[in-house]
VOBA-1610 file (N, C-alpha, C; in pm, whole numbers, padded with zeros to 5 digits, always signed):
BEGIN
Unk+13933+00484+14986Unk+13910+00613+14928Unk+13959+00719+15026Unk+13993+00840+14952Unk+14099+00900+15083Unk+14050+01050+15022Unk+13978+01150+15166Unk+13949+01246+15137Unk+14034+01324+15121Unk+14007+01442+15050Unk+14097+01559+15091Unk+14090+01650+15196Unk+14174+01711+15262Unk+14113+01774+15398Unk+14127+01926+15332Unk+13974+02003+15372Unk+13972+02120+15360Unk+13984+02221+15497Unk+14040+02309+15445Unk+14097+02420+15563Unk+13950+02521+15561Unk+13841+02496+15678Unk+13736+02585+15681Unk+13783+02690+15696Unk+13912+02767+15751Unk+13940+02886+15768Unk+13950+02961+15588Unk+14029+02873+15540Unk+14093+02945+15444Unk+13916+02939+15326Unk+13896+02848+15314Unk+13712+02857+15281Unk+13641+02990+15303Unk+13649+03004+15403Unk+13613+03144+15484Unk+13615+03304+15465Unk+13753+03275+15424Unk+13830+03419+15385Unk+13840+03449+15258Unk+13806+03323+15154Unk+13809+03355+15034Unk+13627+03380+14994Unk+13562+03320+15078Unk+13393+03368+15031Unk+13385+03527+15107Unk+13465+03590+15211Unk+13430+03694+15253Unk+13543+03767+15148Unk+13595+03724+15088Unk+13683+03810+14998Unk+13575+03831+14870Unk+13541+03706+14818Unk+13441+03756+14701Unk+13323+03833+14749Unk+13292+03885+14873Unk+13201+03922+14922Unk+13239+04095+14878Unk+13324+04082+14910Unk+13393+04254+14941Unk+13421+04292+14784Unk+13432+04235+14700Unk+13424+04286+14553Unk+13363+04227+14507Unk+13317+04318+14377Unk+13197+04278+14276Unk+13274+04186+14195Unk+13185+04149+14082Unk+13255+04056+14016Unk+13317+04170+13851Unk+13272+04270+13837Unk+13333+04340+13741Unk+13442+04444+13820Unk+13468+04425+13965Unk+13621+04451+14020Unk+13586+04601+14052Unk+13485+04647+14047Unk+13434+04782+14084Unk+13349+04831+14195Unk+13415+04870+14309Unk+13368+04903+14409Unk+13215+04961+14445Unk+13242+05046+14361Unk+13083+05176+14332Unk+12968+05047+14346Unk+12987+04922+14273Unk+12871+04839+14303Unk+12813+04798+14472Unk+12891+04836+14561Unk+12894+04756+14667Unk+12834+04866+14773Unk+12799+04979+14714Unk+12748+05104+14770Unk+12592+05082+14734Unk+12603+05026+14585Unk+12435+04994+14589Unk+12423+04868+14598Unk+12444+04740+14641Unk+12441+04637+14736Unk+12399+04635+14875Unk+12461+04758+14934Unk+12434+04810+15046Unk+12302+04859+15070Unk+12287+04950+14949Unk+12158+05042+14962Unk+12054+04905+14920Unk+12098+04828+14872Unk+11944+04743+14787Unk+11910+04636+14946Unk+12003+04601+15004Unk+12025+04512+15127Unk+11940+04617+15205Unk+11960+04717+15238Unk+11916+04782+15342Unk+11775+04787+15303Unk+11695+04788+15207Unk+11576+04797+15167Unk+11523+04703+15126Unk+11617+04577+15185Unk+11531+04404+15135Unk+11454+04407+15017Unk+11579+04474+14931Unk+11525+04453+14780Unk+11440+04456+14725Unk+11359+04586+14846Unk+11192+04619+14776Unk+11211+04714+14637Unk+11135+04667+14564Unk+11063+04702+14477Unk+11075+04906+14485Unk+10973+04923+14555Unk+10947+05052+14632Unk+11039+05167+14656Unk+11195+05082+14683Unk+11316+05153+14718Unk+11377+05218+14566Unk+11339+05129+14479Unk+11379+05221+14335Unk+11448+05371+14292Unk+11370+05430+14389Unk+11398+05583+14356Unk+11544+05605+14449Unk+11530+05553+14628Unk+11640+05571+14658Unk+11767+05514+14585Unk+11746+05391+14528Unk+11886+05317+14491Unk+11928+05377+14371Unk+11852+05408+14281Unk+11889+05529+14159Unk+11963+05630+14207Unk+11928+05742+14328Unk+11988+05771+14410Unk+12135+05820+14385Unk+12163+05659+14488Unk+12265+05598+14540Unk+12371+05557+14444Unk+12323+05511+14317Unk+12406+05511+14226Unk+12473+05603+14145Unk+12336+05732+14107Unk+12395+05884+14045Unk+12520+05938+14132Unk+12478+05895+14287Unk+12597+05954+14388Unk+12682+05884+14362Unk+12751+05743+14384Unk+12818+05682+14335Unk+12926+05703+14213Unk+12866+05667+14077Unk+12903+05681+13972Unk+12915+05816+13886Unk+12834+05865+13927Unk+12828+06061+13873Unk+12684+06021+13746Unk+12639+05968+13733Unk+12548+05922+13662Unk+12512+05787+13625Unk+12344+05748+13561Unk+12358+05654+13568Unk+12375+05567+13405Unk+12469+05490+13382Unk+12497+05435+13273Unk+12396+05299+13270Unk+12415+05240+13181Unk+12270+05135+13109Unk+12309+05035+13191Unk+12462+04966+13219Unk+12473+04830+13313Unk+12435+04874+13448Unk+12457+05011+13482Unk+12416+05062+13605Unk+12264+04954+13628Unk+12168+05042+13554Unk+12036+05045+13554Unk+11957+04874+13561Unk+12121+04849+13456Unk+12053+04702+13425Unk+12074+04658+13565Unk+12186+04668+13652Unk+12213+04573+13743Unk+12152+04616+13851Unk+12067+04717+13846Unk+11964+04764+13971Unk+11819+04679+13892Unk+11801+04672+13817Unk+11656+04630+13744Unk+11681+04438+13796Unk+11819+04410+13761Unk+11768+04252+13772Unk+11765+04241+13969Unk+11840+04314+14013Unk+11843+04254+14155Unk+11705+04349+14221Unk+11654+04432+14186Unk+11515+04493+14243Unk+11408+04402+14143Unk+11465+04306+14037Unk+11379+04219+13974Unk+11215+04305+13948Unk+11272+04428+13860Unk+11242+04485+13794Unk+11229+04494+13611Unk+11151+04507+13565Unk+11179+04499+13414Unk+11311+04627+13423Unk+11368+04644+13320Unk+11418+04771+13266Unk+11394+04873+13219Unk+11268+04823+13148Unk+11224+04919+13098Unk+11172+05035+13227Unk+11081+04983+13328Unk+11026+05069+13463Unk+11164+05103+13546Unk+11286+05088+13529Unk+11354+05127+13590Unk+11413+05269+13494Unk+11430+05220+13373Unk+11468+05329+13260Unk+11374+05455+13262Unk+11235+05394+13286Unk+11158+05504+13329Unk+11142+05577+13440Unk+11197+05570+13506Unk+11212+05625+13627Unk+11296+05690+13602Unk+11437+05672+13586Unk+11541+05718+13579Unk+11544+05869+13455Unk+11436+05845+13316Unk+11434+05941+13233Unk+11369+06011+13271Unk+11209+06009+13425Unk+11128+06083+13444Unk+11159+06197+13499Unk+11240+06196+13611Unk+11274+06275+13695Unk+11396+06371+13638Unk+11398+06432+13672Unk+11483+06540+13604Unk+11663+06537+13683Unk+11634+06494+13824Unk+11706+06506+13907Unk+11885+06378+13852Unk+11796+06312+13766Unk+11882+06155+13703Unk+11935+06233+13581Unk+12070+06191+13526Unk+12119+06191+13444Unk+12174+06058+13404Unk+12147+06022+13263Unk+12222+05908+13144Unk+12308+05925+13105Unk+12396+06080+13120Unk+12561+06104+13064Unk+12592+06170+13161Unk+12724+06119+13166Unk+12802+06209+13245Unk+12812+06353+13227Unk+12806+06486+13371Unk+12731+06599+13346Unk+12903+06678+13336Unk+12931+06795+13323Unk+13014+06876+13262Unk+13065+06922+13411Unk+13201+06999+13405Unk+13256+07040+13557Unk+13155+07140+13601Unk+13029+07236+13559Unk+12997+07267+13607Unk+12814+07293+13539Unk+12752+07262+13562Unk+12619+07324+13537Unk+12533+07447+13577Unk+12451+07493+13434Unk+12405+07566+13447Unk+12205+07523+13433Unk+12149+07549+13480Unk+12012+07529+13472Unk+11930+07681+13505Unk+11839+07669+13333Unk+11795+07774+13364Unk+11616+07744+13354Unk+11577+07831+13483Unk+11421+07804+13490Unk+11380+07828+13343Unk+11246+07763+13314Unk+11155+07794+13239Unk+10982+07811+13322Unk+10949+07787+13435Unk+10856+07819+13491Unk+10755+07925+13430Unk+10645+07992+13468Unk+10631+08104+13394Unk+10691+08207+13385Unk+10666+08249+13563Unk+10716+08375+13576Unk+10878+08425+13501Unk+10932+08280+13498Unk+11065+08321+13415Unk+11090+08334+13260Unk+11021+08224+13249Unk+10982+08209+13069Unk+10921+08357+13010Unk+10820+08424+13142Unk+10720+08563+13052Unk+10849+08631+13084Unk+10953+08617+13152Unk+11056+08734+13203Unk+11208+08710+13121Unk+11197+08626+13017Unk+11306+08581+12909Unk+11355+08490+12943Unk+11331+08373+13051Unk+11440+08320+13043Unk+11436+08179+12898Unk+11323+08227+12814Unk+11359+08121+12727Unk+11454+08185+12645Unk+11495+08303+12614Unk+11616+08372+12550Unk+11724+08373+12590Unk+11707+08341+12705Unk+11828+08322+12794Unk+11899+08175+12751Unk+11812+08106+12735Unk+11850+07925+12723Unk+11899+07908+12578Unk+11797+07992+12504Unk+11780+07990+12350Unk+11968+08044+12338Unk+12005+08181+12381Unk+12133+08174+12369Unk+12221+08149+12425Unk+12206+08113+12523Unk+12277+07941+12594Unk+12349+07828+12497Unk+12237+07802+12457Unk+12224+07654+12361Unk+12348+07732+12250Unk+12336+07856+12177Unk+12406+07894+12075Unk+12583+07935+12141Unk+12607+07984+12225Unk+12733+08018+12308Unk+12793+07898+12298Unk+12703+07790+12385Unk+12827+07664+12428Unk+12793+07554+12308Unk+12702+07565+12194Unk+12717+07446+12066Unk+12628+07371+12129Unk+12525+07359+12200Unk+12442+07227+12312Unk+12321+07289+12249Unk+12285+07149+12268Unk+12106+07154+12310Unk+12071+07119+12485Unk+11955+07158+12522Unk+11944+07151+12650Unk+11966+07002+12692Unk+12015+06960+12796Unk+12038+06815+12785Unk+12171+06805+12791Unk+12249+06842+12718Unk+12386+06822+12682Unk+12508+06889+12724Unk+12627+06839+12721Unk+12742+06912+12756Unk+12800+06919+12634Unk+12885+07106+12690Unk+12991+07144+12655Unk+13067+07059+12560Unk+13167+07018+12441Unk+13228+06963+12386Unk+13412+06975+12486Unk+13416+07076+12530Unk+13490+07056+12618Unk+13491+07007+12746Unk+13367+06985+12736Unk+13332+06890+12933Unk+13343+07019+13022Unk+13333+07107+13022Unk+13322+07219+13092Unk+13171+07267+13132Unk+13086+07287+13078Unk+12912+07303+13115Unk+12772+07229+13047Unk+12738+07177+13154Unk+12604+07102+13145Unk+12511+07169+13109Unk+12427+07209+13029Unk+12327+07288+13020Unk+12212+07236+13042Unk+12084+07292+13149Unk+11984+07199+13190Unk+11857+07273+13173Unk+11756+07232+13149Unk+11637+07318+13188Unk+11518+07273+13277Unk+11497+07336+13381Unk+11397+07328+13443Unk+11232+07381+13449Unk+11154+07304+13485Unk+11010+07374+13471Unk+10998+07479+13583Unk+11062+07420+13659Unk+11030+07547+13794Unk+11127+07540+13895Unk+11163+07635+13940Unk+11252+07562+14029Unk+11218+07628+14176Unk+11117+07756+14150Unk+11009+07785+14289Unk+11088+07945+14306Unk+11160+08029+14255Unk+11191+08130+14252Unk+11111+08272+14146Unk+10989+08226+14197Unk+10941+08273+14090Unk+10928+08460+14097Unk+10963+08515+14240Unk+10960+08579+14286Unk+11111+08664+14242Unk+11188+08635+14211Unk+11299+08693+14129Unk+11367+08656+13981Unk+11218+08623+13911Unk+11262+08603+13810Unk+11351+08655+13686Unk+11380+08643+13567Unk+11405+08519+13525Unk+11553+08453+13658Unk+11527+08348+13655Unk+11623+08258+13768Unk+11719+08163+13719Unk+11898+08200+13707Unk+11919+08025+13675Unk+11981+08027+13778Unk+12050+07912+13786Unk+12095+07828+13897Unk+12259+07775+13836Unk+12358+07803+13907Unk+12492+07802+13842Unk+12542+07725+13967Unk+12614+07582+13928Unk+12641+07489+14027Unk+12531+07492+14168Unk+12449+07527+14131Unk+12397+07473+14260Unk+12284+07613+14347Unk+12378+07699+14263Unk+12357+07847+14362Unk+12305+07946+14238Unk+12157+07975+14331Unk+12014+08048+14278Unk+12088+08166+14230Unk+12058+08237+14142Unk+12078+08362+14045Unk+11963+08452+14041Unk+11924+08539+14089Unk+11772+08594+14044Unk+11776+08726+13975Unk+11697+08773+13859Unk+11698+08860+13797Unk+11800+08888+13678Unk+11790+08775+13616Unk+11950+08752+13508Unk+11868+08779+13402Unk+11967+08862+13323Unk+11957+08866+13189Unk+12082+08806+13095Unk+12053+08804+12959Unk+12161+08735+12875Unk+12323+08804+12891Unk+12324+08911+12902Unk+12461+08929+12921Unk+12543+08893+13048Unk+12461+08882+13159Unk+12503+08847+13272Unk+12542+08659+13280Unk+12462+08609+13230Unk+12445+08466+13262Unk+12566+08415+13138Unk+12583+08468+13030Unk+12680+08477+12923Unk+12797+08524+13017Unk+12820+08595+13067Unk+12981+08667+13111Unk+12962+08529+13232Unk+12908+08492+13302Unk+12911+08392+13394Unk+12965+08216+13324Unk+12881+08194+13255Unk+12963+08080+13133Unk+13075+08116+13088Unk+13086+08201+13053Unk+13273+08259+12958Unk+13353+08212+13091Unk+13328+08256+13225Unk+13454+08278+13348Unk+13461+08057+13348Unk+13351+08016+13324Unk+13398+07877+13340Unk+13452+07811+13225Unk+13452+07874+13102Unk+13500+07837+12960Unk+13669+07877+12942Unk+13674+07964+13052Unk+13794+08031+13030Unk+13933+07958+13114Unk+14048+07909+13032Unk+14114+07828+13063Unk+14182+07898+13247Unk+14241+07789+13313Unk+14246+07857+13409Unk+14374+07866+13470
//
């Protein structure tokens, strides 16, 4: 009987090769591999690796979720919940630019639900949703702690205080407007 001789090198380089890519050929997985490794696949780490993936991917999609739920050996459903609780997670991909406008009190008694209300009518959205042109996310928040210059939205990132509808309207048009 006559063995075959195997080359341990070449053995080697092909398990550290399947190592370095996923098996659906997509890198972004290997960022949360990293993150789930670094947290010995606790349970607990959930919130960071959700995270890690919104950063990753720009949001998180359902195989996302699924493939954080089986390797944190998590149901789905408690991972889905997590992911819908927090406000900070998105399930669709968000628009080139977002707008989020408080609803807190001090902003809500100071219009900003009129503000949102014609929001929603300008760009065709309900809160939640983007633009049909992929141009603005529209978001709403309970508070966002500006209560002190209310009504408040928040345009990519950067606080607004004391907005009314025509202002926050001429601010959406400049990102609607081809460029």
């Amino acid at each position: 009987m006559q063995t075959a001789k195997v080359n341990p090198k070449s053995e080697q380089s092909s398990a550290n090769k399947e190592k370095a890519e996923h098996a659906s050929g997509d890198k972004r997985f290997k960022v949360l591999d990293v993150t789930m490794k670094r947290n010995q696949y606790r349970q607990d780490a959930l919130i960071e690796v959700l995270h890690k993936a919104q950063e990753a991917f720009g949001y998180l999609e359902d195989d996302v979720l699924l493939y954080i739920a089986r390797h944190l050996k998590l149901p789905l459903s408690q991972v889905y919940g997590v992911a819908t609780f927090y406000h900070l997670f998105s399930l669709k991909p968000s628009g080139e630019h977002t707008c989020v406008v408080c609803l807190g009190t001090a902003c809500y008694v100071k219009g900003g639900d009129k503000i949102l209300s014609e929001l929603e009518k300008q760009l065709g959205v309900k809160v939640g949703e983007t633009s049909a042109d992929g141009k603005v996310s529209l978001v709403s928040a309970r508070c966002i702690g500006a209560c002190g210059i209310a009504p408040a939205v928040v345009f990519d990132g950067a606080v607004a205080g004391k907005q009314d509808l025509e202002a926050v309207s001429q601010k959406i048009k400049t990102w609607q407007s081809p460029e």
